[in-house]
C-alpha positions as CSV (number, residue, x, y, z in Angstrom):
1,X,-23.5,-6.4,25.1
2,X,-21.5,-9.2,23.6
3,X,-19.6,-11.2,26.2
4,X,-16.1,-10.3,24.2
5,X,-16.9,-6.2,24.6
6,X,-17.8,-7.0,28.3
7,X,-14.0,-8.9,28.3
8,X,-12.4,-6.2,26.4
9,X,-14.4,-3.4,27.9
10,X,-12.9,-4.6,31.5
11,X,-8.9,-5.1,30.3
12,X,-9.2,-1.5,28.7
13,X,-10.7,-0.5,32.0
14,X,-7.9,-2.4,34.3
15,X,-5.6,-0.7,32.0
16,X,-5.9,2.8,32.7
17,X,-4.0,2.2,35.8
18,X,-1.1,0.7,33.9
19,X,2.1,2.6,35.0
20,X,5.4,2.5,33.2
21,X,8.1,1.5,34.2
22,X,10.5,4.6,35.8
23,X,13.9,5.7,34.9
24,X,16.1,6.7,37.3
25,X,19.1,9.6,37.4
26,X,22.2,8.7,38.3
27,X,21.8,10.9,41.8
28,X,18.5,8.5,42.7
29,X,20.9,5.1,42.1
30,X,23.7,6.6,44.0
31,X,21.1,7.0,47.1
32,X,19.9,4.0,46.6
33,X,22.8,2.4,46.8
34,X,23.9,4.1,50.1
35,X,21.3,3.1,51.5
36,X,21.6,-0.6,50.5
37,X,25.3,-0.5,51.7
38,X,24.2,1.0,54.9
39,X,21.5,-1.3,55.6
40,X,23.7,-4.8,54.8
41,X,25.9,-3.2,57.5
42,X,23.6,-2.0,60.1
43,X,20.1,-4.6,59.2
44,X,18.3,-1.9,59.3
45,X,14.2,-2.4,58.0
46,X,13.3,-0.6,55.2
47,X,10.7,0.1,52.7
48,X,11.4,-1.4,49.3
49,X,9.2,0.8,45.8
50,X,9.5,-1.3,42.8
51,X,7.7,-1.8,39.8
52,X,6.2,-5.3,38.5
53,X,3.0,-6.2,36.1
54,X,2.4,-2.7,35.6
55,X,2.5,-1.3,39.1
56,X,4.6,0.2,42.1
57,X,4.5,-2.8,44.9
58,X,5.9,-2.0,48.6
59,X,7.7,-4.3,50.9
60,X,9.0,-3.7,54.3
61,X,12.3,-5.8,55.2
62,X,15.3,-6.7,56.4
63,X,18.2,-6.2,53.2
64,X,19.9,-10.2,53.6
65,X,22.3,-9.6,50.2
66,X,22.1,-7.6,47.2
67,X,24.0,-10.2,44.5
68,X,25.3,-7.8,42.2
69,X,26.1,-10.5,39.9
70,X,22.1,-12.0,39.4
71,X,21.3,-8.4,39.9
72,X,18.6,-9.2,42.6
73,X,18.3,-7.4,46.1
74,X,16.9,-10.3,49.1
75,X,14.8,-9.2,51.8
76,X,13.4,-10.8,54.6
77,X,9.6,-9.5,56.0
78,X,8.6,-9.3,59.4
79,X,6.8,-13.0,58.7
80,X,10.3,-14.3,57.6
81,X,9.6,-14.8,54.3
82,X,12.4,-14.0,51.5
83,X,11.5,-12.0,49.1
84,X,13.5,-11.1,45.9
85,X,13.6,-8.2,44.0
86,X,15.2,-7.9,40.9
87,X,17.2,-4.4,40.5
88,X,16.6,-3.2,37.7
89,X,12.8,-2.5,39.1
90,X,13.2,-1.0,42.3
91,X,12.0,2.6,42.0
92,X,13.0,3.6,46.2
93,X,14.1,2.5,49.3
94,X,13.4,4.5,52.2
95,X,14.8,3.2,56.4
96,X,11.9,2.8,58.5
């Protein structure tokens, strides 16, 4: 087999996973922004869903600030590392 089937062969195979991207009802924003206005107030953990490169990603965290404005949500992990999520990706967010 030619090395550029073997190359192609693999991307179509990592490909099958490939998930689009969701859209979300208005009744699955509205929870999820109770739950982000509940958290800044309380700092509660949760688990943040979202979608990049093709797949759902999870992230456990403490909600610092959602800027409404750059349209990303900040979290910080249990290793205090930031993490920012933009928006428009996040599929869930469930409290711990």
């Amino acid at each position: 087999m030619l090395p550029e089937h073997k190359a192609l062969l693999k991307q179509w195979a990592v490909s099958q996973y490939d998930i689009s991207m969701p859209t979300l009802d208005e009744d699955q924003l509205q929870d999820i922004n109770l739950i982000i206005t509940r958290c800044l107030e309380e700092k509660c953990i949760v688990e943040v869903i979202y979608y990049e490169s093709k797949r759902f990603k999870s992230v456990w965290g403490r909600i610092l600030r959602c800027d409404l404005h750059a349209g990303n949500l900040m979290l910080e992990n249990s290793d205090s590392d930031r993490i920012s999520i933009p928006l428009q990706f996040i599929k869930d967010i469930h409290l711990q």
